[in-house]
C-alpha positions in Angstrom: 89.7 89.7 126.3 92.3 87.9 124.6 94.2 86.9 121.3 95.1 88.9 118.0 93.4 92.3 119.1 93.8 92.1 122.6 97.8 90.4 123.0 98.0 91.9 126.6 98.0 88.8 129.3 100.0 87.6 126.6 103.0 90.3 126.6 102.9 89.5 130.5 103.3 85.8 130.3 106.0 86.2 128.1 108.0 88.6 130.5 106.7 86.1 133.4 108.1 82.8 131.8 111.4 84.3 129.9 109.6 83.4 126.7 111.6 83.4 123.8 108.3 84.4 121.3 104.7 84.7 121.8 102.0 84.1 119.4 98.0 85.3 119.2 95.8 84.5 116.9 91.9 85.6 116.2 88.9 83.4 116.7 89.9 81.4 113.9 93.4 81.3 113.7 93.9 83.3 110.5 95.4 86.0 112.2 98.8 86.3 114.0 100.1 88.9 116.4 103.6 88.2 117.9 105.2 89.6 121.0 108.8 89.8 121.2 110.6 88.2 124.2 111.1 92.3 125.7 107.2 91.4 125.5 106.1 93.7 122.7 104.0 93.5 120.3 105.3 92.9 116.6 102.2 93.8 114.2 101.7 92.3 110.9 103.1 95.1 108.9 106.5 93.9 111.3 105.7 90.0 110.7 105.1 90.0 106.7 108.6 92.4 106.4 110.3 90.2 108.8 109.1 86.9 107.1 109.8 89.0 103.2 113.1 89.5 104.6 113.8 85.8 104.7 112.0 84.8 101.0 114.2 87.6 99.3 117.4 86.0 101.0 116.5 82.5 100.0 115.0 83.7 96.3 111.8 82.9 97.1 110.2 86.7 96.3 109.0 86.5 92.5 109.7 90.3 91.1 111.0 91.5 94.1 107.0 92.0 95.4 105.6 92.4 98.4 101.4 93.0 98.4 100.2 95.3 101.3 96.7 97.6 101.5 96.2 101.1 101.7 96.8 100.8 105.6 100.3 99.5 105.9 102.3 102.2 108.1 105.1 104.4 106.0 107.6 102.5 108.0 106.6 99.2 105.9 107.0 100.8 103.0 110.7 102.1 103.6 111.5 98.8 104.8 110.4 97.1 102.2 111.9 99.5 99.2 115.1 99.6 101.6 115.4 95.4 100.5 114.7 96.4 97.0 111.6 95.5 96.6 108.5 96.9 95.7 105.1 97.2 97.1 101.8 96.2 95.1 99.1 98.4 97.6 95.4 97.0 97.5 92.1 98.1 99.0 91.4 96.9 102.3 90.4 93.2 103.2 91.9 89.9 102.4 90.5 89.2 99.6 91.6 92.1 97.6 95.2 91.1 98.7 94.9 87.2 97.6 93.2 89.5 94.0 96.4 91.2 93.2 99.0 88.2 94.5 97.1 85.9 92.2 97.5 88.7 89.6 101.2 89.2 90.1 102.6 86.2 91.2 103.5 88.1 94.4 104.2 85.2 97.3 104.1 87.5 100.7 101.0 89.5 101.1 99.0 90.8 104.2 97.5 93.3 106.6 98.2 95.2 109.9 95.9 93.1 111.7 98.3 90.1 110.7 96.2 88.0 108.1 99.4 87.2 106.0 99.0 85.0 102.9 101.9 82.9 101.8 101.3 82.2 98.4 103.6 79.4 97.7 102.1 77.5 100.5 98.3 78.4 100.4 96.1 81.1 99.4 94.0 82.1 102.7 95.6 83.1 105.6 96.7 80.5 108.8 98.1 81.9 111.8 99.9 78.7 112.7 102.0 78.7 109.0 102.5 82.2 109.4 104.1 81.5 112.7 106.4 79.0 111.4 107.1 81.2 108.4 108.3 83.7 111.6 109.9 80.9 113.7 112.3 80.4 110.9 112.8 83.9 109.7 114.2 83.7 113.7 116.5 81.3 113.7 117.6 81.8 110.0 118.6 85.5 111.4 120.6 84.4 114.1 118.9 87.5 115.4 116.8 87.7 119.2 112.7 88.7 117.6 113.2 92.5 119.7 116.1 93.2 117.1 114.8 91.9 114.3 111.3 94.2 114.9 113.5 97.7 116.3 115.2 96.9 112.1 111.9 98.0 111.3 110.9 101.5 112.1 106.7 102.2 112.4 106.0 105.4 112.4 103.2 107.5 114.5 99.5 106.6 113.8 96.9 109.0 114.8 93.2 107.1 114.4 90.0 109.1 114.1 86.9 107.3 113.7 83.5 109.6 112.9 80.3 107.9 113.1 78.1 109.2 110.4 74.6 108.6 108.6 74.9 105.7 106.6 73.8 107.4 103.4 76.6 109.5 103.9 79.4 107.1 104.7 80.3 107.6 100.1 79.1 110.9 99.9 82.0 112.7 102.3 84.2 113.7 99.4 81.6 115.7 97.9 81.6 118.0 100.8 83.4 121.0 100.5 84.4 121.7 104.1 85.4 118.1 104.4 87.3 118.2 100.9 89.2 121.7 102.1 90.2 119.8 105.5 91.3 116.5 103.7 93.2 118.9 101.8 95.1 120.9 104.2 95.5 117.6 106.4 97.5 116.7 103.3 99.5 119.9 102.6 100.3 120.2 105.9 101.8 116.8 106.1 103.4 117.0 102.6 106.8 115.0 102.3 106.7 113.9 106.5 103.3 112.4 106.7 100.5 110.2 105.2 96.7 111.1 105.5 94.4 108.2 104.4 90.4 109.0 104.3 87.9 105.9 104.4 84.6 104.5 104.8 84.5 101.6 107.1 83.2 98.3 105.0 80.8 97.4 108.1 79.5 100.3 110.3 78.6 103.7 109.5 81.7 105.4 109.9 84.5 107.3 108.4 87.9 106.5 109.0 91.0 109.1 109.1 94.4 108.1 109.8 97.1 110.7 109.9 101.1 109.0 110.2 103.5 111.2 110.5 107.4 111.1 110.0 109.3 114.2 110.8 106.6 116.0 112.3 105.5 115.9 116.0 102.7 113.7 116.8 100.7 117.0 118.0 100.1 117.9 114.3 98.8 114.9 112.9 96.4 114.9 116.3 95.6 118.4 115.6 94.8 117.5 111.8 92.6 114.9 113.0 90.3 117.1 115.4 90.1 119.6 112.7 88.6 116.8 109.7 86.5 115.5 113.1 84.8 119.6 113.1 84.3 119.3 109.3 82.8 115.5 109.6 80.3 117.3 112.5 77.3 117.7 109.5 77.6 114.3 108.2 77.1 112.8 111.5 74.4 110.5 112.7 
C-alpha cells in the first residue's frame, strides 16, 4: 500500500533521508498528501489553508473565498475566518466544489482527501500543481512545512461507518430513534463539537462523524456508539 491514502513508507523515508517535504499522490495524481520534514502528515484541509494563506497575501483570493465541503475539520474553518476569509461549504465530491468556484469566482477549493483545485490555473485537480502551489507557499513563508501545519489546529475526528440496506441508505432521517440520537449527538456537542450524518455516494453505508473542540474525545466516541445502536434496524 502506498500514496495519497496510505503516506506511511513515505513519512519514514522522509525521517530516513532528512527530507525537507514529501509528496503522495493517488493513482492518478489528482490528489496530494504532504508529510512534513518531522514526517507527518499534512492533509488537504492543512494544504488548501496553507496554499489560501499565500493567494490572500499576494491578492490573489477573489472575495476573500475559500470553497470547502461539508467534511472539512472545524479547525479549517477557524483558520480560514481567522485570515478573514470566508468559507463557501459544498456537498461532497469534486465536482460539486469546481460547481460553486465557477459560481463564485472562488480561486482555492478542495477536500480532505487533498483534491485541491486552483482556479486560476485549471479547473480539475493535479497533485503535481498543487505541490508547487505548496513548495512556494514554503519558501514564500520563510517558515520550516512542521510550523507552518502546527499554525493550523485540526481538531478530534471520531469516524463511524454503519453498513446498511441499500434502500435504506436515504431513508435514515425518517427514523425516529435514529432522528432522537442525531439529535442528542448534537445537543450534546452544542458550541464544542460538529456532528455531520451521511450516506456514502458508492456503498451502502451511513456515515457519522462526530469532531469535537472542548470536549474529551470519549464523548464524541461515546455519541458515536450510541447513533451505531440506533442505526442496528437499518442494517443489512
Amino acid at each position: 500500500a502506498c500514496g495519497s491514502t496510505h503516506p506511511e513508507k513515505l513519512q519514514e523515508e522522509v525521517i530516513r533521508q532528512g527530507a525537507f517535504l514529501g509528496m503522495a499522490y493517488d493513482g492518478d495524481a489528482d490528489r496530494l498528501i504532504a508529510v512534513d520534514e518531522k514526517g507527518r502528515i499534512i492533509d488537504g484541509d492543512k494544504l488548501i489553508c496553507i496554499c489560501a494563506q499565500m493567494m490572500k497575501d499576494r491578492g490573489e483570493l477573489p472575495g476573500d473565498l475559500v470553497t470547502a465541503t461539508v467534511m472539512s475539520n472545524i479547525g479549517f474553518h477557524k483558520y480560514v475566518e481567522g485570515m478573514g476569509c470566508k468559507v463557501e461549504v459544498t456537498s461532497v465530491g469534486d465536482r460539486y466544489v469546481l460547481e460553486s468556484m465557477l459560481k463564485t469566482g472562488c480561486n482555492i477549493g478542495g477536500e480532505q482527501s487533498g483534491h485541491i483545485i486552483f482556479r486560476n490555473h485549471t479547473t480539475t485537480g493535479d497533485g503535481i500543481l498543487s505541490s508547487l502551489q505548496l513548495l512556494q507557499a514554503v519558501i514564500l513563508s520563510g517558515k520550516l512545512p512542521s510550523e507552518l501545519s502546527d499554525g493550523i489546529e485540526i481538531f478530534p475526528q471520531v469516524l463511524k461507518n454503519a453498513r446498511v440496506k441499500n434502500e435504506n441508505k436515504g431513508k435514515f432521517r425518517e427514523d425516529p430513534e435514529v432522528e432522537a440520537a442525531i439529535a442528542a449527538a448534537e445537543k450534546d456537542l452544542e458550541g464544542e463539537g460538529r456532528v455531520l450524518i451521511r450516506p456514502s455516494g458508492t456503498e451502502p453505508k451511513i456515515k457519522a462523524y462526530f469532531t469535537t473542540l472542548g470536549k474529551d474525545l470519549a464523548e464524541a466516541k461515546a455519541q458515536k456508539d450510541k447513533l451505531a445502536e440506533a442505526l442496528k434496524p437499518m442494517m443489512a
